[in-house]
FIMI-285695 format. One record per residue (C-alpha): residue in three letters; x negated, z, y negated; residue number from 1. Coordinates in steps of 0.001 Angstrom, whole numbers, plus 500000, padded with zeros to 6 digits. Layout:
! FIMI-285695
NODE,ALA,X,Z,Y,NUM
...
END
This chain:
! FIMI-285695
NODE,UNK,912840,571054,445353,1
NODE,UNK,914470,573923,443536,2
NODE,UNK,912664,576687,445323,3
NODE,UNK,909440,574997,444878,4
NODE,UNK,910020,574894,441059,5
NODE,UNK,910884,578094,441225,6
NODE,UNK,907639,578818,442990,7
NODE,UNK,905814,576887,440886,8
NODE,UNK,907856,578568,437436,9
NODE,UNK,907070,581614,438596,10
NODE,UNK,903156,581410,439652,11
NODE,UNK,902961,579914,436027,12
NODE,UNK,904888,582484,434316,13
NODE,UNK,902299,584811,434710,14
NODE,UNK,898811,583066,434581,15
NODE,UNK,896684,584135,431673,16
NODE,UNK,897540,581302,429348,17
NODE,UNK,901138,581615,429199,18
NODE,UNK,900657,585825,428906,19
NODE,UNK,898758,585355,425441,20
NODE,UNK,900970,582912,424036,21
NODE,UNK,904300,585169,425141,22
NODE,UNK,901706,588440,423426,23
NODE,UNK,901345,586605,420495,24
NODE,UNK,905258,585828,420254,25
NODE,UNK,905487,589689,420716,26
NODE,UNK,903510,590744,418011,27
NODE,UNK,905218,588336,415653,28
NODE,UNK,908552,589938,416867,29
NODE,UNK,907526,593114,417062,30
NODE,UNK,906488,592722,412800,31
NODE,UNK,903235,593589,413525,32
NODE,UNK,901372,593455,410355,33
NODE,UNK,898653,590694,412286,34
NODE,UNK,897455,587953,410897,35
NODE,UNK,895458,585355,412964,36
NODE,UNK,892788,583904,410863,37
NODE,UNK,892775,580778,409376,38
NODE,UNK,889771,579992,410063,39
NODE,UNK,889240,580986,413019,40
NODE,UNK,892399,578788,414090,41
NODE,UNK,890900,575499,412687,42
NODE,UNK,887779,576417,414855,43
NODE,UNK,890285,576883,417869,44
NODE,UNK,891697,573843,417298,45
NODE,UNK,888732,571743,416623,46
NODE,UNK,886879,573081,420055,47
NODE,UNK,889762,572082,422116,48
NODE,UNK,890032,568919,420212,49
NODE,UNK,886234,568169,421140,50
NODE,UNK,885837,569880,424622,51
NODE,UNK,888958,567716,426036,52
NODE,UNK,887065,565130,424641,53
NODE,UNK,884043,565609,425764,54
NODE,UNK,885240,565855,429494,55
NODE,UNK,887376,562880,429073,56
NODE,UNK,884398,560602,428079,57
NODE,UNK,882342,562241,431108,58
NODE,UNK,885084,561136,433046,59
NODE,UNK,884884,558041,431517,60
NODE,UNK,881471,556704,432555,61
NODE,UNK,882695,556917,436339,62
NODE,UNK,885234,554473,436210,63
NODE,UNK,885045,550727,437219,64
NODE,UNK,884843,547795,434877,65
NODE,UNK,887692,546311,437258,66
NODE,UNK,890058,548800,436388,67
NODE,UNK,889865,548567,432519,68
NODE,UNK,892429,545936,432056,69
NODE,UNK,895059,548145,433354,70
NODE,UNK,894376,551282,431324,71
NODE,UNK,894443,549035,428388,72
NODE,UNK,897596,548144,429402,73
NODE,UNK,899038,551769,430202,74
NODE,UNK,897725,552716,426643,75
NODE,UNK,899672,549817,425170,76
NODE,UNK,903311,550575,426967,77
NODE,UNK,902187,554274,426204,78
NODE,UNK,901673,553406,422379,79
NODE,UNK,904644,551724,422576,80
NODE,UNK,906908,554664,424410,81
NODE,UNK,906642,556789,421887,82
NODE,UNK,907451,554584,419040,83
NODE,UNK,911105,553931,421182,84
NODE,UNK,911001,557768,421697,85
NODE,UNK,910739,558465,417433,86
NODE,UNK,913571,556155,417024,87
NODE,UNK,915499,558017,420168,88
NODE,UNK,915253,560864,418278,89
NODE,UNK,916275,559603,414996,90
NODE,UNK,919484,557852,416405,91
NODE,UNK,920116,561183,418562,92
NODE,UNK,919813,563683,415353,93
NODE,UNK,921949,561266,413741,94
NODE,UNK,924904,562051,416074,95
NODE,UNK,923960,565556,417024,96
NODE,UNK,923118,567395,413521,97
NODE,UNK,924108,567549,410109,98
NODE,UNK,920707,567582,408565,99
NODE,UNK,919751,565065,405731,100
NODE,UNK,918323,561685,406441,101
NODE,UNK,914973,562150,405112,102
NODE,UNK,914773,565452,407631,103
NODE,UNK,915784,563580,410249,104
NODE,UNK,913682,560475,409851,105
NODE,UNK,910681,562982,409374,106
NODE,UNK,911586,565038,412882,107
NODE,UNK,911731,561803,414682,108
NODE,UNK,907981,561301,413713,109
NODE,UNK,907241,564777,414728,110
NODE,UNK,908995,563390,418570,111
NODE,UNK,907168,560213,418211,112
NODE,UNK,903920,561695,418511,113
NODE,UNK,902561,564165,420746,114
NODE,UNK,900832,567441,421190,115
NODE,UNK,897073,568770,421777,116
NODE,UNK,898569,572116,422162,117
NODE,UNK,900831,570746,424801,118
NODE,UNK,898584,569155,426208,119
NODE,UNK,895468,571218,426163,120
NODE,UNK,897942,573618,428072,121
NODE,UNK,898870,571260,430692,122
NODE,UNK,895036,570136,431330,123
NODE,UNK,894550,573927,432015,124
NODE,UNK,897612,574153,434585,125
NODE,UNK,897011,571239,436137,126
NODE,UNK,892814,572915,436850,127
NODE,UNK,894734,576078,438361,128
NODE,UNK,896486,574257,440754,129
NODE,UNK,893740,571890,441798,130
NODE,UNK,895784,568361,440501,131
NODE,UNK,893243,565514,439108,132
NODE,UNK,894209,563378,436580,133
NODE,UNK,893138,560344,435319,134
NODE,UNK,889793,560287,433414,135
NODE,UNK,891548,558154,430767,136
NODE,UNK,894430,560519,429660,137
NODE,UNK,892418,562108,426638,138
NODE,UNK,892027,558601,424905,139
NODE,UNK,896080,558291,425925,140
NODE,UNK,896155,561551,423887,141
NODE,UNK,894801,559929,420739,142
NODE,UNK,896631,557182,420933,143
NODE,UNK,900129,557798,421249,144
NODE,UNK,899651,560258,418487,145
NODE,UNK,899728,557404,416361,146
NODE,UNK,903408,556232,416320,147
NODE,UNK,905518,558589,415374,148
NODE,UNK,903479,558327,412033,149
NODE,UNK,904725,555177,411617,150
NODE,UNK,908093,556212,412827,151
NODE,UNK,908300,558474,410082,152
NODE,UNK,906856,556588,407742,153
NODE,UNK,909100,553244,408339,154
NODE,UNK,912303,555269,408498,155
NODE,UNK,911527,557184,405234,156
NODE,UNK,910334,553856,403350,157
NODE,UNK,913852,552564,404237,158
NODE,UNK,915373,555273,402553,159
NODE,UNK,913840,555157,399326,160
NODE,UNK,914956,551449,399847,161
NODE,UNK,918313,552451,399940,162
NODE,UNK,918391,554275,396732,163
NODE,UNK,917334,558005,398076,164
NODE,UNK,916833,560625,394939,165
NODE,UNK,913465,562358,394210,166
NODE,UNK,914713,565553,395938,167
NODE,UNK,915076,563624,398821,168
NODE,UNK,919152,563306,398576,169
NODE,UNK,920500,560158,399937,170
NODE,UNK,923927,558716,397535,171
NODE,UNK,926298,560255,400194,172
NODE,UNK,924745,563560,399871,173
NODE,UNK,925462,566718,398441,174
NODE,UNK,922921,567601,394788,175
NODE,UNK,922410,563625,394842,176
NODE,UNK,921022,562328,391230,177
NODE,UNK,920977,559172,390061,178
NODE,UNK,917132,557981,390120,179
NODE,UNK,915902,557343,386900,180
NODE,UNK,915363,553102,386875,181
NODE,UNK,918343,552414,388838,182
NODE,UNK,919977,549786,387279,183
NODE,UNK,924233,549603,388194,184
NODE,UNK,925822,546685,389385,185
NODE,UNK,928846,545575,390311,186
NODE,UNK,929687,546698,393801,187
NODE,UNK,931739,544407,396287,188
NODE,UNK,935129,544793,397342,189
NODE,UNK,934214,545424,400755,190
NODE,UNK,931306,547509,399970,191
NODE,UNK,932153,551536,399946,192
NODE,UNK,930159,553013,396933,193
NODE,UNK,929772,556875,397109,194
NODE,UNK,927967,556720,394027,195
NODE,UNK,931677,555748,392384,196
NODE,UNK,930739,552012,391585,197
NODE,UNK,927158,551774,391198,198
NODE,UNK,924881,550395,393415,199
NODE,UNK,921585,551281,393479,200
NODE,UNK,919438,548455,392780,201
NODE,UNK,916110,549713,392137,202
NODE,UNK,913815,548199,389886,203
NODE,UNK,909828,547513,391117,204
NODE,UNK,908677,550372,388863,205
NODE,UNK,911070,553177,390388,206
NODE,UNK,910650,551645,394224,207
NODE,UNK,906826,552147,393602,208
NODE,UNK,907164,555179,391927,209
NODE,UNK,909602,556580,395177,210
NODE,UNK,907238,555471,397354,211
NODE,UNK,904392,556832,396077,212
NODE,UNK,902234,553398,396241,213
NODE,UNK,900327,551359,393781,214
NODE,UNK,902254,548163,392968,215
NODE,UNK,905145,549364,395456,216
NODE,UNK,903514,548587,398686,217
NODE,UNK,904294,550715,401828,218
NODE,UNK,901117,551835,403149,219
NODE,UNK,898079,552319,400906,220
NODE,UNK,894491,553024,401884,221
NODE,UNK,895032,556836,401732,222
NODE,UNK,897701,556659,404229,223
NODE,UNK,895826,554504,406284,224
NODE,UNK,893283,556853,406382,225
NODE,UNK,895042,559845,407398,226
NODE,UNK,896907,557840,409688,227
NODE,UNK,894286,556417,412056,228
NODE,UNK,891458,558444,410873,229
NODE,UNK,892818,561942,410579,230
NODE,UNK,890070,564668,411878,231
NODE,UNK,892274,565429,414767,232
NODE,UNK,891517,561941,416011,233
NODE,UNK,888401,561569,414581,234
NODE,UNK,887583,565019,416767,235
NODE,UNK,888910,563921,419569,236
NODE,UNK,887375,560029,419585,237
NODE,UNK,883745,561412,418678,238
NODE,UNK,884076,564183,421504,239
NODE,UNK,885346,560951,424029,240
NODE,UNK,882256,559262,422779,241
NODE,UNK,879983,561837,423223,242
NODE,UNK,880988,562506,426467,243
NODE,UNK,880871,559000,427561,244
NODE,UNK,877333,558721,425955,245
NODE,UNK,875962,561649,427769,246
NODE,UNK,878023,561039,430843,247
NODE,UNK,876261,557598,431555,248
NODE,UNK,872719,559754,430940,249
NODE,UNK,873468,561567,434621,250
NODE,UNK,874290,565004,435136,251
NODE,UNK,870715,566322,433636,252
NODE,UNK,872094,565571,430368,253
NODE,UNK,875578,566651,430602,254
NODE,UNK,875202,570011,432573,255
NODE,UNK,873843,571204,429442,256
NODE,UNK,876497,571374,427878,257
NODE,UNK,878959,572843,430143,258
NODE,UNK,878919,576017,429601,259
NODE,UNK,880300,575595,426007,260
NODE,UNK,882873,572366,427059,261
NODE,UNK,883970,573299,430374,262
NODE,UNK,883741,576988,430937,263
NODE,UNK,884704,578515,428540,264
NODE,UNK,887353,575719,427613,265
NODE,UNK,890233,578423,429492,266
NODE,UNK,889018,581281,427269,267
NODE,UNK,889276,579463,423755,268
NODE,UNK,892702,578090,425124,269
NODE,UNK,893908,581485,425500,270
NODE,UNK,892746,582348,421904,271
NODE,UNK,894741,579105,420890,272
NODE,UNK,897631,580285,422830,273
NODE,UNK,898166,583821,421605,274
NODE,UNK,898281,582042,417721,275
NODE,UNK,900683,579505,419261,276
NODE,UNK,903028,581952,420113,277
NODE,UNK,902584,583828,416708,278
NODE,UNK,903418,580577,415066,279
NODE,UNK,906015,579921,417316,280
NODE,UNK,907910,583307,416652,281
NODE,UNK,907894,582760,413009,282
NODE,UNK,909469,579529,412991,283
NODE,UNK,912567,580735,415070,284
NODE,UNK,914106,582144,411983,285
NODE,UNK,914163,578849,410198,286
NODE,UNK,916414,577254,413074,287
NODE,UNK,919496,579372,411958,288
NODE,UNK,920204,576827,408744,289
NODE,UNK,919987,573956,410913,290
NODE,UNK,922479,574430,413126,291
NODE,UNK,923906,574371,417098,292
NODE,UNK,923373,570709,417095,293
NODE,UNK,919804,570983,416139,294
NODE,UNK,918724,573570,418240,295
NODE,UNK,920199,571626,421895,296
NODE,UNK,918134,568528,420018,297
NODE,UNK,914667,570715,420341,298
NODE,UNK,915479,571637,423877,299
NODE,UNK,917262,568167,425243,300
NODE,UNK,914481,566473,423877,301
NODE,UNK,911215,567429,425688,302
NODE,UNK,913540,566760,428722,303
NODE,UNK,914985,563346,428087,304
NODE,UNK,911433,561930,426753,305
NODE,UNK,909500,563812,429209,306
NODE,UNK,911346,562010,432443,307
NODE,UNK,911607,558883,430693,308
NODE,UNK,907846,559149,430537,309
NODE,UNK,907919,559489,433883,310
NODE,UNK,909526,556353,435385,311
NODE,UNK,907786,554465,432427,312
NODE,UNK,904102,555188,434237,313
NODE,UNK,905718,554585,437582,314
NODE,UNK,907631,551430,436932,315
NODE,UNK,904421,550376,435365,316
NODE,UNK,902387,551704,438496,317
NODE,UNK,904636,549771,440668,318
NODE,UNK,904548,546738,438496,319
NODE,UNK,900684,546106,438109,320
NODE,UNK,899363,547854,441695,321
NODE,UNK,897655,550551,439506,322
NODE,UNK,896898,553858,441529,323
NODE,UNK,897886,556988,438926,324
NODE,UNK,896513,560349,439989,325
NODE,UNK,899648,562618,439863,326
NODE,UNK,898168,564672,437275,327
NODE,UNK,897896,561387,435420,328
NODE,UNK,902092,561647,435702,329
NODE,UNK,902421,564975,433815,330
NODE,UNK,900421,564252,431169,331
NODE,UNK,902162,561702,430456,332
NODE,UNK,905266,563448,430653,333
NODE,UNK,903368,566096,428534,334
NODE,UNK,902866,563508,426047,335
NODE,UNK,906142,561877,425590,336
NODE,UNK,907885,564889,425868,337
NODE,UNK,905530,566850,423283,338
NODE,UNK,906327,566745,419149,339
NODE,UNK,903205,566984,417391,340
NODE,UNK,902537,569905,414326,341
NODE,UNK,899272,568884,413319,342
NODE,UNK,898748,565000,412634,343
NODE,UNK,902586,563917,411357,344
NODE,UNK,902405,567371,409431,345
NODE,UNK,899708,565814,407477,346
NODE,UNK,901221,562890,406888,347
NODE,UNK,904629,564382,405777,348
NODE,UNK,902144,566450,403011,349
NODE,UNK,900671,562704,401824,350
NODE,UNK,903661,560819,402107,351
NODE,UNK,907000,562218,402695,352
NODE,UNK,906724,565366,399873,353
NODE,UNK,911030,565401,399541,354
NODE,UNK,911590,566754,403389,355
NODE,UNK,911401,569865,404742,356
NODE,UNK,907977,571378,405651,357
NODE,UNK,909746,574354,408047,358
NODE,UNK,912734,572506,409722,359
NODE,UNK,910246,569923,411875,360
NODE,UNK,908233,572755,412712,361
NODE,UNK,910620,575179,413596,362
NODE,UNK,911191,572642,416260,363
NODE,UNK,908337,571234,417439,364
NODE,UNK,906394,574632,417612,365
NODE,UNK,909842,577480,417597,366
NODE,UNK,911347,574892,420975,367
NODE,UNK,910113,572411,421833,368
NODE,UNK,906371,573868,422272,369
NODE,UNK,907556,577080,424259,370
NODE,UNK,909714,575171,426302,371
NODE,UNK,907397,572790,427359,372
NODE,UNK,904254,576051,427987,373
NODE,UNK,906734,578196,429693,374
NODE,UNK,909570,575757,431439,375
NODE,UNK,908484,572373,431217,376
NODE,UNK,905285,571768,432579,377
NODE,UNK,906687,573215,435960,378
NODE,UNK,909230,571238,436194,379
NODE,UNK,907393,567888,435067,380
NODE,UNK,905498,568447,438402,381
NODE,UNK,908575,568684,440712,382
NODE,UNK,909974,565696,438922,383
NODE,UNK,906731,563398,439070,384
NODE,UNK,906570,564259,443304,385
NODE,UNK,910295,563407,443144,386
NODE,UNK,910001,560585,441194,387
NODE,UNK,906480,559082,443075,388
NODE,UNK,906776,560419,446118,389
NODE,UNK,903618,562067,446100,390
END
């Protein structure tokens, strides 16, 4: 097993996709004065977004009415995976780091959802070595991108329950400030006070005006919004569509198009890569405030999640009869084991304004993103033949 990781870690290492993205960390390293455009990022990122898409819908129209129950069923334990793995995280940051709560509730979201990057790169990987996967794994994609939203956003709501300051300071933290509309009370015997005998009781006006809702409800209908109907999923949904659409139309409608979704899908990846590993390089230097214990979290995590992915789908496999390609395997793994930077991101902007914009990132993209394009995938394959005997 270990020399055929090694086999495998090395015939990676060296494939054009992981050469741009370790190009792109260079030049960042390096200080080369290069800038990768804006622009022409969102229009890397939106291509991928549609093209996986796309081929995932194709692949869509092939498959049986019969089997549909069970991928409904995968997507729902999948769904449901990733919420456990947000809270994981939160309860492992907890013991492992010193950061604030509201950074740590907001990182678990980041683990609770997944990665297009990730797993645009493992779709490539898996088309150099010949491994199918499942026609269904781009709608998995969309879905499990979903919870760790809600991770974040149910942990974070709890704070501001608790009395958390509008810097984002919980009572038992340094800079903490009383919130104006917090009325004191009398604090129980038993009950340890760090504010010094006050308990923060906070009125309806300052608990809506924490959270950031009309009338002080959790979620409003911007939230919602950018929630289920962010573009990354609304990119990603129409290109399934699309796909499925033309896919049922025959091959005289969908060869068309290939030369723009499928060929040239490695090329734009590439492109995507070598910004990657820009981005990536950048966000190292914001891991040195966080600490030791945050830095093993961003490399112990794409690990833990990514093999408890793993006997998830197979348990499940071996539970309901279902047949999983073993590409089907690593993208799951890909997907558990992934933190996302573009949809919980955009939440955190709406919805959690006190954390940290660089800290989440300097994980998800500075770790937890390289580990998984250089390290991970490779291994994720010699642990899904171990695992299903395959």
């Amino acid at each position: 097993m270990l020399l055929e990781f090694w086999h495998n870690f090395t015939h990676n290492l060296f494939k054009p996709l992981l050469l741009f993205f370790y190009f792109g960390f260079l030049i960042a390293m390096a200080k080369v004065p290069f800038e990768f455009p804006n622009a022409l990022y969102q229009g890397l990122t939106m291509y991928l977004l549609l093209a996986i898409g796309w081929h995932g819908g194709e692949e869509l129209a092939e498959i049986d009415v019969s089997q549909i129950g069970g991928i409904l069923g995968f997507m729902v334990v999948g769904f449901a995976l990733n919420f456990l793995i947000g809270t994981i995280a939160y309860l492992l940051l907890k013991y492992m780091t010193r950061m604030r709560e509201i950074d740590r509730a907001t990182v678990a979201g980041y683990y609770g959802s997944d990665s297009a990057g990730t797993f645009a790169t493992c779709m490539g990987v898996l088309a150099t070595v010949g491994m199918a996967f499942d026609a269904y794994m781009p709608v998995m994609l969309a879905i499990m991108e979903i919870p760790g939203c809600l991770v974040a956003l149910f942990l974070v709501a709890r704070l501001r329950h608790k009395g958390m300051d509008a810097a984002g300071n919980m009572p038992n933290e340094p800079d903490y400030t009383v919130p104006a509309g917090a009325r004191p009370a009398v604090v129980a015997a038993h009950g340890a006070d760090p504010t010094g005998g006050l308990s923060l009781e906070m009125t309806p006006e300052r608990r809506a005006e924490a959270e950031g809702t009309p009338n002080g409800r959790l979620i409003n209908k911007e939230l919602v919004r950018e929630v289920f109907l962010n573009p990354g999923i609304c990119l990603l949904l129409g290109g399934i569509i699309i796909g499925f659409v033309s896919g049922l139309q025959g091959s005289k409608v969908t060869s068309v198009d290939d030369p723009v979704f499928v060929t040239a899908f490695q090329g734009v990846l590439c492109l995507f890569l070598l910004e990657m590993g820009l981005t990536a390089a950048r966000k190292l230097k914001d891991l040195r405030a966080a600490g030791r214990g945050f830095i093993f979290f961003g490399l112990l995590a794409p690990n833990l999640f990514a093999t408890l992915g793993l006997f998830v789908a197979h348990t499940y496999s071996q539970l309901t009869g279902i047949h999983f390609q073993l590409g089907t395997y690593i993208l799951f793994a890909v997907l558990c084991g992934a933190a996302s930077y573009i949809a919980v991101p955009a939440i955190q902007r709406i919805a959690i304004p006190e954390a940290s914009p660089s800290l989440p990132l300097a994980a998800s993209l500075g770790l937890t993103f390289s580990y998984n394009v250089t390290i991970g995938i490779p291994l994720y394959i010699e642990l899904a033949h171990v695992i299903t005997g395959q």
